[in-house]
N, C-alpha and C positions, 0 to 999 in steps of 0.2 A: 896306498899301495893299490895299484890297478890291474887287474889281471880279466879274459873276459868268460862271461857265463852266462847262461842262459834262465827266462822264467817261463812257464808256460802259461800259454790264451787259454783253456778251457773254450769247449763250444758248449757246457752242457751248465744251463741253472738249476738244475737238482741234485746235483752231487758230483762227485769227484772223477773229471775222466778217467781211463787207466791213464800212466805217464808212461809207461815202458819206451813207447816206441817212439814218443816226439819229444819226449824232454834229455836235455843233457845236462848230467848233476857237476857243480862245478868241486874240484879239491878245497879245502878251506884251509888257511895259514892261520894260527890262530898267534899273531905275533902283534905288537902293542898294535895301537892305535895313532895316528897321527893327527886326528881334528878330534881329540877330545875337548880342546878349547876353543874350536871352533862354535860359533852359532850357525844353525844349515844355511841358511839361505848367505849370509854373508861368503863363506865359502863358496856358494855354487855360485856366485856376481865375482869372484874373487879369479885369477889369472893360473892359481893353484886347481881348481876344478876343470878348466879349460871346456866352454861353450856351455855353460848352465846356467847361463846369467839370466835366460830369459825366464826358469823357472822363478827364480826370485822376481823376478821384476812382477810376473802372473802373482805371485801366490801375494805379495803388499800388496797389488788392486784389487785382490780376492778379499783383503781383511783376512786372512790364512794365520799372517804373521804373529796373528793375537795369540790363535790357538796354538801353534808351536811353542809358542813361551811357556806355554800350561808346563810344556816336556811330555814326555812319554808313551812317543808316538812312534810308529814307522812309517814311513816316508817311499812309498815308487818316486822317482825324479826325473822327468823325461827331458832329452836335452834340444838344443836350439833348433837342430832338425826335426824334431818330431812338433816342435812349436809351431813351425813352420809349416809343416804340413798340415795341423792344425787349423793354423788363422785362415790357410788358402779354403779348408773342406768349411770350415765357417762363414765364407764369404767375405771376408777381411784381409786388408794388405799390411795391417799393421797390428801387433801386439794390443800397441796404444787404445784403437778402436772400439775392440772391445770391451762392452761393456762389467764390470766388476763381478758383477751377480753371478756372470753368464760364466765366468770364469770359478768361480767358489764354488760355482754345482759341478763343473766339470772333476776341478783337483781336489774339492772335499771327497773326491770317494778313491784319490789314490794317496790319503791317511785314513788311518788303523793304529788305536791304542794298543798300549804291550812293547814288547823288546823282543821280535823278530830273528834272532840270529842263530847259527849254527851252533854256538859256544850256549845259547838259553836255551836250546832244547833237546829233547832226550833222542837217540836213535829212534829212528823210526816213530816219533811222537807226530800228532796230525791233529787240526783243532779250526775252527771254524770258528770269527769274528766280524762281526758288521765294520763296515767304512763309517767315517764321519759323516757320507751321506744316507748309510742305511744301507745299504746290500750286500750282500756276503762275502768275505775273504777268505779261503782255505789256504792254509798253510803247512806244510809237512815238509819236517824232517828225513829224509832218505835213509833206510835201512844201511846203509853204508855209512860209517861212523866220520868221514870224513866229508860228508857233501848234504845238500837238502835244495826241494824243490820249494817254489814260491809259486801255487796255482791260484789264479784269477776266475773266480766258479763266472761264469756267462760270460765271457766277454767273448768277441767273433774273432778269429784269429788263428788260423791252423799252424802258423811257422812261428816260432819259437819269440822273443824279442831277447835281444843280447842285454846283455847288463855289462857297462864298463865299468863299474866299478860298487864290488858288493860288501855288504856288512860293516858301512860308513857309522860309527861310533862317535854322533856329537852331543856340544854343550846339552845339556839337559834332558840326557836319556832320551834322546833326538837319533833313531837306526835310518839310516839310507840306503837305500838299493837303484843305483844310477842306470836306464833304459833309452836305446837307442828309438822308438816308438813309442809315441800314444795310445797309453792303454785305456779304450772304450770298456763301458760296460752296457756289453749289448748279448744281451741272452739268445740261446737258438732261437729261433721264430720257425714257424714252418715259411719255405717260399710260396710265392703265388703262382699257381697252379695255372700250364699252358691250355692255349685254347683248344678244347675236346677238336680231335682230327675230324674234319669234315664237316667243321662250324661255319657257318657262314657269316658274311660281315653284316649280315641283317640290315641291310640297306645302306651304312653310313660313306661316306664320299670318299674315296681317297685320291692321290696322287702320285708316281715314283719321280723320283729325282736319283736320274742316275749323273755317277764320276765323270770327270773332264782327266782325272789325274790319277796314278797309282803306280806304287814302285814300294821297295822295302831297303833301307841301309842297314848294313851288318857291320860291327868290330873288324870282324876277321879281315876285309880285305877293305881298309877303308879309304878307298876311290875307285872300287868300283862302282857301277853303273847297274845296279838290276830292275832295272826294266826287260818289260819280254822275256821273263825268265822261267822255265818249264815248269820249275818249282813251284809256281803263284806267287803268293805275297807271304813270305816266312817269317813267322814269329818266334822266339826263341828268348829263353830264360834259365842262364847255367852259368857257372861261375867262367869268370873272363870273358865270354862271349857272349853278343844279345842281337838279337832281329826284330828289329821294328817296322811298322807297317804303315805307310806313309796315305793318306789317299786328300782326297779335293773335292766338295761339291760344290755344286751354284747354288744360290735361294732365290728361286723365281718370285714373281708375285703370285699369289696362292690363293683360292679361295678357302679353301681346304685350311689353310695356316693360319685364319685368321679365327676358327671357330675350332681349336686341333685337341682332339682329343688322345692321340698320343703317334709320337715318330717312333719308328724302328729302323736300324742300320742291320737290313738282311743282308749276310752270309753266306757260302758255301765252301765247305774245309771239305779239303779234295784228299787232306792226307793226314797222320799224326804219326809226330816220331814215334820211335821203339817201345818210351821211359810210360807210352801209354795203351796196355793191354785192351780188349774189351770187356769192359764192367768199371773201368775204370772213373772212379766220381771225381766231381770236383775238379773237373778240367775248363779251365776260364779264360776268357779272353774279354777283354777291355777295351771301350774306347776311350780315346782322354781328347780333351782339348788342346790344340797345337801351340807350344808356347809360342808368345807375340813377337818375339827376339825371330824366329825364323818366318813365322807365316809370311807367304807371298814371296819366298827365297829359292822356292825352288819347283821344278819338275819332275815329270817323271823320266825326263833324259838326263837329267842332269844334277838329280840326287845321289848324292855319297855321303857314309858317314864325315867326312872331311868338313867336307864344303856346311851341312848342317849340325852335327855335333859342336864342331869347329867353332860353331858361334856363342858356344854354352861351355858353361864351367866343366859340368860333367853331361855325362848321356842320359841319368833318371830327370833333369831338368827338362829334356825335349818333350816329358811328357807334362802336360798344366793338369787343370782340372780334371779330375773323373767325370766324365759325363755316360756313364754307365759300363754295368758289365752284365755278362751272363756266365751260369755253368751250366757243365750238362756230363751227362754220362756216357763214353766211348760204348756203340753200339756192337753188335758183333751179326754181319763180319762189319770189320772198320771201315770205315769212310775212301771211298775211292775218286777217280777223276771218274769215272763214269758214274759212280752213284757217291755224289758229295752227300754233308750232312749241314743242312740246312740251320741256321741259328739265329739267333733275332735278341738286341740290344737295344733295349729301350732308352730314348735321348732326346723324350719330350724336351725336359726342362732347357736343355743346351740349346735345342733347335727355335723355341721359343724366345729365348735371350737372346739367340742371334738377329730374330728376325723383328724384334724390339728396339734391337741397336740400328736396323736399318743397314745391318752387312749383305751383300750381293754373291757374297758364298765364304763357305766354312772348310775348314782343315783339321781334318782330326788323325790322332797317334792311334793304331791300331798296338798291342802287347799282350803277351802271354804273362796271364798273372797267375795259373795253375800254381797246386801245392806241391806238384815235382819240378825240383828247382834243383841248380848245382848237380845236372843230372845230364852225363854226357848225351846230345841228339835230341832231349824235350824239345819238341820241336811242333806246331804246327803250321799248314800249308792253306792259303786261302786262294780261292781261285780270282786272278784278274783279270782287266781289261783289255790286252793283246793277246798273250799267248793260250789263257784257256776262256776269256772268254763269257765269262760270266761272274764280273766282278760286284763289291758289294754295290748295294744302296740301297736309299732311303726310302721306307714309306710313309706317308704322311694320309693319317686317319682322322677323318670326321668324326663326332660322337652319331650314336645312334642313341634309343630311347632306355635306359636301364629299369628293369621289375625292380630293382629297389628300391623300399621308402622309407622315406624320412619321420621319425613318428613322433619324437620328441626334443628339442632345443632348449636346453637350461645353460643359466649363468655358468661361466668357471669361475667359483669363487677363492681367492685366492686365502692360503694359508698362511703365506710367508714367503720367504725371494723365488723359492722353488715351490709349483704346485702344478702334480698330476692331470693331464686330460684326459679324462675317464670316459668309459661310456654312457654313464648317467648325465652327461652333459650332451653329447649325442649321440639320439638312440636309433641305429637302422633297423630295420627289417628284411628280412629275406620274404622271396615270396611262398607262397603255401603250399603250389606245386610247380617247383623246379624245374619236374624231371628228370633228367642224367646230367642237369647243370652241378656246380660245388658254388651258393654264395654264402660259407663260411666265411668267419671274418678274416681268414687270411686273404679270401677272394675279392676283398672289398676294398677299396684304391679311395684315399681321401689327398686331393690335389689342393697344395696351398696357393690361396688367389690372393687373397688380399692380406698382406703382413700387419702383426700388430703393432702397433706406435708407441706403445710405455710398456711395451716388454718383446720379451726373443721365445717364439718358439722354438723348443730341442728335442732333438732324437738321437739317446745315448747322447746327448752332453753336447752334441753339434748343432748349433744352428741352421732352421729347418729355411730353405731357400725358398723365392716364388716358384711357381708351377714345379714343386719338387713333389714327389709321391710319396707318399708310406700307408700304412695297413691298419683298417680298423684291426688285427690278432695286437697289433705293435700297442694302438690306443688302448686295449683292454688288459696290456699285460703292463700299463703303466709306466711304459716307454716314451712314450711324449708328454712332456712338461712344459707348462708356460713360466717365464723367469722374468722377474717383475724386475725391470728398470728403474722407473720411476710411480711416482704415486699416482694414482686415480683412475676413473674406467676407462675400461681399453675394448678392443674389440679383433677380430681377424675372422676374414672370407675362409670357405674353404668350400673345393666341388665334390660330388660325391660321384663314385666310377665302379663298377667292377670289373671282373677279370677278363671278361670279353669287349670290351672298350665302350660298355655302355656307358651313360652318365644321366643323373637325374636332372632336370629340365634346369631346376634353379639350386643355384648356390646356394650355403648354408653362413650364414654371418654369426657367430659365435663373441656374446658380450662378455666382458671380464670385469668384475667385481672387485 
């Protein structure tokens, strides 16, 4: 019996968001069961599930399937599309690919011992239980005798994830709770902190690489043309309708690119729909990588949703890879054409691969990934290259000298398929006086150079890409693990950076035990 409901992301690892305002409790039928003789995973590869094959296929390469036999589990089950989106943030084209290990640290933490369901627990009852990997599950039953929430204490995620089909009752006191998304467990972190206003780049080289191309296709009218259009480049995210932001660079040859300590795709939002007051958080915008099916198909005369949707299944496909985002908070007064509000998306890693691959220019999806969503007019306005004038692009930054040091390098000794890279492994230092700088370890950017060969490093459960970033706050809260492939030492590069685009002179090579 399918009906749909929702579970909520929590952003908070110490306790229990309120739910009031983001959760929506579903009605519960409490009428038999129909896979009570079912085993899960046979069901979910079965025709009867319809699109959850890939969870079964993941959970036998995980070796999963031993533990379910134990019985008396509950079960999150995420379907073909969130596997999907998975293997792409993984760096993988294929399920297959992946390695086994890499996959059992992911899905051991969405099983939880016990019997989960509306029918097992009291009104209003609430109770907190570790994952089979070790991190916290909260669970509560809703004051209202017909419904209950299912919250995820840390994982990042403001919009809900639907559940098609909840309180699956299988072989061997086996509970299900089926999810249109992959649920990470990624605890709040603080972000890394902008460059103090009126920092200077302390010498380091850069260069701008400005657009050749720029226009936006909308649903609504789809063959028109908006190029030239007063609006800028419109973004938009509301049900039935979407505005995507099209643009084009070259990749010259670089000196700058060859030694690049970090790209940025600058900005200027000339406007923001209604759906966003001033104070408003959590307004985001994306850049993603242009799926391969369109890139080189179009202009900016001659872009419609037609002609480039038209080449994809559906319209979330035109956007590939994430290759960064940013949020920020609607100032006040709001952003206007004469005082835009400047913003800056980091896209090292994309820019780096690109120019690795030996491509002569790049195309990326601009999108509004804000948490006001289904929201008539969420809307934001980028300015462009014909009518205002001041469209985005790239800058590409040299490193300068970072006061960071590096003060001790030990083994990561490994414990088992899964094992923490801690700070005892590597030790920075900040320096002794700052000044009005912040190099907290949220401010400290460790850049992977060189990948390990008998295992994957992850963050929250995804595999950590070359030149991708993350934070010594992330390394110390136990967030990045190394997941051992195969046997024997191993080893993995890594630069060290902070938040003003410093970087220390030499790389740090990290042996694994």
């Amino acid at each position: 019996m399918k009906r749909i409901t929702t579970i909520l992301l929590s952003l908070s690892l110490f306790g229990l968001v309120g739910c009031d305002d983001l959760v929506k409790n579903f009605d519960f039928d409490d009428a038999g069961y129909g896979q009570l003789n079912w085993d899960i995973l046979d069901y979910c590869e079965s025709p009867a599930a319809n699109a959850y094959d890939n969870y079964s296929d993941a959970m036998r390469m995980a070796g999963l399937d031993e533990v379910l036999a134990e019985g008396g589990y509950t079960c999150i089950i995420p379907n073909n599309d969130a596997f999907t989106s998975f293997i792409g943030a993984a760096g993988y084209s294929r399920l297959e690919e992946i390695p086994g290990p890499v996959l059992r640290d992911l899905l051991s933490y969405l099983i939880f011992p016990g019997d989960y369901r509306v029918s097992t627990m009291e009104v209003g009852e609430e109770c907190t239980v570790n994952s089979l990997r070790g991190e916290p599950i909260t669970i509560k039953r809703s004051t209202n005798a017909k419904s209950y929430t299912l919250t995820v204490n840390g994982v990042d995620g403001l919009a809900a994830i639907t559940v098609e089909s909840q309180d699956y009752l299988f072989k061997n006191n086996i509970v299900g709770q089926m999810v249109e998304v992959m649920p990470y467990y990624r605890p709040s972190v603080p972000a890394t902190s902008p460059k103090p206003d009126g920092y200077g780049d302390g010498g380091a080289a850069t260069e701008r690489i400005d657009l050749t191309d720029d226009a936006f296709i909308a649903v609504g009218n789809k063959t028109k043309v908006y190029n030239n259009d007063s609006q800028g480049i419109r973004l938009q995210n509301r049900s039935g309708y979407y505005c995507y932001g099209l643009t084009r660079f070259p990749l010259p040859e670089s000196k700058v690119a060859e030694n690049l300590a970090v790209a940025t795709m600058v900005m200027q939002i000339q406007k923001l729909g209604t759906p966003y007051p001033a104070g408003t958080e959590n307004v985001r915008v994306s850049v993603n990588e242009m799926n391969e099916a369109v890139v080189g198909t179009w202009t900016e005369k001659t872009a419609t949703w037609s002609s480039i949707v038209g080449l994809l299944s559906s319209h979330t496909k035109l956007r590939g890879t994430l290759a960064g985002e940013t949020a920020f908070t609607v100032p006040s007064p709001a952003p206007s054409t004469s005082a835009p509000l400047k913003i800056e998306v980091d896209i090292t890693s994309s820019i780096l691969a690109h120019y690795a691959a030996g491509d002569t220019a790049v195309e990326y999806v601009l999108y509004n990934m804000s948490d006001v969503v289904n929201v008539s007019g969420a809307e934001i306005q980028i300015k462009d290259k014909d009518y205002r004038k001041d469209p985005p692009y790239i800058l590409l930054t040299g490193p300068s000298n970072s006061p960071l040091t590096v003060t001790g390098v030990n083994p990561l000794v490994t414990t088992g398929y899964s094992t923490p890279f801690t700070a005892e492994v590597l030790q920075i230092e900040a320096p002794a006086e700052p000044g009005d700088l912040d190099f907290s370890p949220k401010n400290i950017l460790l850049v992977m150079n060189e990948l390990p060969m008998k295992g994957v490093l992850t963050l929250y459960g995804i595999p950590i890409q070359e030149n991708q970033k993350f934070t010594y706050e992330e390394v110390k809260g136990g967030f990045v693990k190394y997941v051992r492939t195969e046997e024997g030492e191993d080893s993995f590069g890594l630069k060290v950076m902070d938040y003003l685009d410093g970087m220390v002179p030499e790389p740090v090579t990290i042996t694994v035990q």
